[in-house]
C-alpha positions as CSV (number, residue, x, y, z in Angstrom):
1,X,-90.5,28.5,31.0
2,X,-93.4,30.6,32.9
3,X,-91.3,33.5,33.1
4,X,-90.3,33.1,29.0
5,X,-94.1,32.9,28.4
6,X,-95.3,35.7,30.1
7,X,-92.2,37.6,28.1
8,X,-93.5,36.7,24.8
9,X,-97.3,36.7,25.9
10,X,-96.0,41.0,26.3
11,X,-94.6,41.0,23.6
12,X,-97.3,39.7,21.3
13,X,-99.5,41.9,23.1
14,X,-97.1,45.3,22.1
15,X,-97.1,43.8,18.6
16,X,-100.9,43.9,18.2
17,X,-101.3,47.3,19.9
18,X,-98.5,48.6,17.6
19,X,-100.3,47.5,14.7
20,X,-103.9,48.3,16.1
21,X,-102.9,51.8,16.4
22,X,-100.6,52.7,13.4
23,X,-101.6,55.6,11.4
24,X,-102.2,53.9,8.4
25,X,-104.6,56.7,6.5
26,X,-101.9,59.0,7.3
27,X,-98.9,56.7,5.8
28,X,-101.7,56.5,2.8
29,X,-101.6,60.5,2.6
30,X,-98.1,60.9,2.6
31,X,-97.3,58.3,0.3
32,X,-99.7,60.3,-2.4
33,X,-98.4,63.4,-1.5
34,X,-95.1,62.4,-2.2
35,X,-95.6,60.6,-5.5
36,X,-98.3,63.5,-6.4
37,X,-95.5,66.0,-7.1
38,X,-93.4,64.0,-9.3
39,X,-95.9,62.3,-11.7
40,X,-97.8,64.0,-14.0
41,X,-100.9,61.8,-13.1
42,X,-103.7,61.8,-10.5
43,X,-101.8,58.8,-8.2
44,X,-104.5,56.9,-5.5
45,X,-104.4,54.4,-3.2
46,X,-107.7,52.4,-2.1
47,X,-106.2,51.0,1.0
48,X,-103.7,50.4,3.2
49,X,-103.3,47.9,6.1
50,X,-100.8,45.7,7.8
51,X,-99.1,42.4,6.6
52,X,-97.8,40.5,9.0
53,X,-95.1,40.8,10.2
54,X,-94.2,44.3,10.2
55,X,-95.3,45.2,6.5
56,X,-97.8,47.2,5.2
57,X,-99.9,46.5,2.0
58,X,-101.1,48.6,-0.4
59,X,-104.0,47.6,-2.5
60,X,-106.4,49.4,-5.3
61,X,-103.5,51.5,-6.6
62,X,-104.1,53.7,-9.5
63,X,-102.9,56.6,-12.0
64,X,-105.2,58.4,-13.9
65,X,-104.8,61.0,-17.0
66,X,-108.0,62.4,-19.1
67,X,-107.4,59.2,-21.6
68,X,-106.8,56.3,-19.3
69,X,-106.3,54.9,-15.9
70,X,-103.3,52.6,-15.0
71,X,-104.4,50.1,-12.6
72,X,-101.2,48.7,-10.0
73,X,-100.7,45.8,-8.6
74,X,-101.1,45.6,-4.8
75,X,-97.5,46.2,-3.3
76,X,-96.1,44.9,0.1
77,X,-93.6,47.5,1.7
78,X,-91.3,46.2,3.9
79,X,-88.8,48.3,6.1
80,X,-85.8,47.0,7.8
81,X,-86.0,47.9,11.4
82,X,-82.5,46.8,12.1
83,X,-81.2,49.0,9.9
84,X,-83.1,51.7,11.1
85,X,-81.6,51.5,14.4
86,X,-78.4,51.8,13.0
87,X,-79.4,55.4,11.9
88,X,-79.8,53.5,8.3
89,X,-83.0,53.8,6.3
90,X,-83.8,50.7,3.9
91,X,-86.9,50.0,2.6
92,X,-88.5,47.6,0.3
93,X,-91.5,47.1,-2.1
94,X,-92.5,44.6,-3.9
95,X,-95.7,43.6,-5.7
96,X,-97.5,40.1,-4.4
97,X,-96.8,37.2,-6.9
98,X,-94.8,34.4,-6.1
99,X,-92.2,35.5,-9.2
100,X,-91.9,38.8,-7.8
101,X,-92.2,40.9,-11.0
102,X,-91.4,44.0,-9.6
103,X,-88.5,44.3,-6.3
104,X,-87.8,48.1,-4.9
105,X,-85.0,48.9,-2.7
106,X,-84.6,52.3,-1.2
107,X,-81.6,53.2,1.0
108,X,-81.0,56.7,2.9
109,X,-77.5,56.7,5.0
110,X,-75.8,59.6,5.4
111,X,-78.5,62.5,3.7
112,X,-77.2,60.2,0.6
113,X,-80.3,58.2,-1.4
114,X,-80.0,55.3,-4.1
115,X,-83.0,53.4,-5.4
116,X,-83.1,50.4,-7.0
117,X,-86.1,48.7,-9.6
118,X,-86.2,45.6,-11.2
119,X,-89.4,44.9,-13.2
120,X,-90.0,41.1,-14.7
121,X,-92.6,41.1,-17.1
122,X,-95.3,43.1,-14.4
123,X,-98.7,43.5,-15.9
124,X,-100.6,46.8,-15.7
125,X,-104.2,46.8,-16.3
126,X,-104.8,49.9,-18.6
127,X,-108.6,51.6,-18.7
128,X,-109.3,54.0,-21.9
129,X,-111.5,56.3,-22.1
130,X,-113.9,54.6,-23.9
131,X,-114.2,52.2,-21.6
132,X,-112.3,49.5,-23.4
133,X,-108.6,48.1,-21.4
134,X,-105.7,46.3,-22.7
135,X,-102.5,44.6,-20.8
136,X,-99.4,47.0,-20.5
137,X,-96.5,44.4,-19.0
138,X,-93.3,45.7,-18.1
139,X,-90.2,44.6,-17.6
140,X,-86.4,46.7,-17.0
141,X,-84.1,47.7,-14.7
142,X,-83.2,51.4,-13.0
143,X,-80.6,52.5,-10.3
144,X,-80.6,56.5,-9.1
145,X,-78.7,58.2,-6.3
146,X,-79.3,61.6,-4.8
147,X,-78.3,64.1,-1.8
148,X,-80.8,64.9,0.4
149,X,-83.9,65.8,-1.3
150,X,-82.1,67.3,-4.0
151,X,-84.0,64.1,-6.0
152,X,-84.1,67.1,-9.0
153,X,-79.7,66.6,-9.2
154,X,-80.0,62.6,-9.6
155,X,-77.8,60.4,-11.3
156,X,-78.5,56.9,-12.7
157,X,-79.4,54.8,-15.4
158,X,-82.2,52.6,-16.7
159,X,-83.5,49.9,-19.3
160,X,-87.4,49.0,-20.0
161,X,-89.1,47.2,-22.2
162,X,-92.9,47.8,-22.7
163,X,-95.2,45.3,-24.5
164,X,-99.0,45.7,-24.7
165,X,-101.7,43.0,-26.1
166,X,-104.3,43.2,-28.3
167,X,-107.4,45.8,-26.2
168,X,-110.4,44.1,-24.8
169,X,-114.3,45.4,-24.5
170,X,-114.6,47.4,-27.7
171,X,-114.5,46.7,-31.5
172,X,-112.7,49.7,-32.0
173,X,-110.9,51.0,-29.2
174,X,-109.4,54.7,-29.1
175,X,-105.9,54.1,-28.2
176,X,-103.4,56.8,-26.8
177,X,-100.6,57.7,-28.8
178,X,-98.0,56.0,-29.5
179,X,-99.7,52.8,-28.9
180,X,-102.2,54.0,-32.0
181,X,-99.3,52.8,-33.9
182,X,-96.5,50.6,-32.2
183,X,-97.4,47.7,-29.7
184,X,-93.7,47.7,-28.0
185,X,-91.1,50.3,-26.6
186,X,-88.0,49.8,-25.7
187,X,-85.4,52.4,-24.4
188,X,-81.9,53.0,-22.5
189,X,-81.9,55.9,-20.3
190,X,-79.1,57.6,-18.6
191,X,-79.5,60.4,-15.6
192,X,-77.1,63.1,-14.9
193,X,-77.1,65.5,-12.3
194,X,-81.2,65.5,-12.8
195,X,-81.0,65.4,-17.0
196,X,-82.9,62.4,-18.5
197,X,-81.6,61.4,-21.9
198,X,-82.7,59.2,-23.7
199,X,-79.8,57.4,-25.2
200,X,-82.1,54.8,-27.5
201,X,-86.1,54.7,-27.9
202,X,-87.0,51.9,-30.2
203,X,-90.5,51.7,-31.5
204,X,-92.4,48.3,-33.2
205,X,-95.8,47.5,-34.4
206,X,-97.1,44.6,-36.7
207,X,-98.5,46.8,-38.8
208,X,-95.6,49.5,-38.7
209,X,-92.0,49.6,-39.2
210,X,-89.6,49.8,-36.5
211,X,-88.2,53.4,-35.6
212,X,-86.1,55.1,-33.1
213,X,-84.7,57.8,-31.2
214,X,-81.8,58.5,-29.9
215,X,-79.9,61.3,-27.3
216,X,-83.1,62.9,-26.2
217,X,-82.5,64.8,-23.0
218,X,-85.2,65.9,-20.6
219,X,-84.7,67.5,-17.0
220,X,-86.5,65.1,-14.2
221,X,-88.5,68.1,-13.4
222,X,-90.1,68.7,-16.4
223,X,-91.9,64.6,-16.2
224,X,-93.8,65.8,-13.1
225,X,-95.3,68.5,-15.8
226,X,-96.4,65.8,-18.1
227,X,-93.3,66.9,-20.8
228,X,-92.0,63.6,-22.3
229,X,-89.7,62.8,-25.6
230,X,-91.7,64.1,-28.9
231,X,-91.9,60.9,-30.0
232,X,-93.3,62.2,-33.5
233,X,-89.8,62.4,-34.0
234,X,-89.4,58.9,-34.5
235,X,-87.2,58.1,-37.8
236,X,-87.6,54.7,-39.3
237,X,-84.1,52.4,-39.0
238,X,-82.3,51.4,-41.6
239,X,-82.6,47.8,-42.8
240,X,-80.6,45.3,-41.7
């Protein structure tokens, strides 16, 4: 028994060196980096620290454009280090509520990636300009594999569903389009070898009728330049 707890007093002490001594500003860095070149958003992160036991948190995340700032949830990201020393790369994220409303999986084996979301009703503080802010909450699902870091070849599909309430902080706030008009979104995506399309974009206000698009096609490329579906293009549906 002495011997088994000087082996774990070791082993605790390893652990807290190991997390002591992590390079978490430089995991911070590269984690912007990387998400820098394929939004068309200024992406930050306030900080990032360990979670026991081997995770690491990211807090005060947010996206900004000229007309608003998208405020994150903090996320946990959790590798699988069991994997990894099967020459297998698996990570997850998820956000920190008990009902989990958004779960991440990222697998590399093989120079082959996949990526799977899943997004239950997770709320997204938005900030206008104006200084006025209003609930975004998403909810959809999305599945994309790629070779190597070919990410720009990708194949997948997707479903979301956008809902925003009613702005806060200003009698008459100055809403981004399309939100001016519509107060949910709804579309199926499909991705082949790196072309978006947009198979259905449903549109729906109170005060507006519902429209849509359909087989809109977009190369993944071109959403890290800010180029997304003209949705002026909208067409009113047909009653039912």
């Amino acid at each position: 028994m002495q011997i088994f707890g000087y082996i774990l007093f070791a082993i605790s002490l390893f652990y807290f060196f190991f997390v002591w001594q992590f390079p978490y500003e430089e995991v911070k860095k590269a984690i912007i980096q990387s998400v820098a070149g394929t939004l068309p958003l200024e992406f930050s992160i306030g900080k990032a620290g360990p979670s026991f036991p081997l995770q690491l948190r990211l807090e005060e995340i947010n996206m900004r454009s000229p007309f608003l700032s998208l405020q994150i949830p903090d996320l946990i990201v959790q590798p699988n280090p069991i994997n990894l020393l099967l020459g297998k790369i698996t990570v997850y994220v998820k956000d920190l509520s008990p009902s989990q409303r958004l779960q991440t999986e990222f697998v590399a084996e093989n120079n082959r990636n996949r990526i799977k979301i899943r997004l239950n009703n997770l709320e997204i503080k938005t900030v206008l300009a104006d200084g006025s802010f209003m609930a975004v909450k998403l909810s959809g699902e999305a599945t994309m594999q790629w070779v190597g870091e070919n990410w720009g070849k990708a194949n997948g599909q997707a479903w979301a569903l956008l809902k925003r309430e009613s702005p806060q902080g200003n009698t008459s706030p100055q809403l981004p389009f399309p939100w001016t008009l519509f107060d949910t979104i709804r579309a199926e995506m499909q991705i082949q070898e790196g072309i978006l399309r947009v198979k259905r974009l449903v549109a729906s206000g109170k005060d507006a009728k519902e429209f849509a698009l359909k087989d809109i096609q977009l190369p993944l490329s071109a959403l890290g330049k800010g180029e997304f579906p003209d949705l002026s293009l909208l067409v009113p549906l047909a009653p039912k």
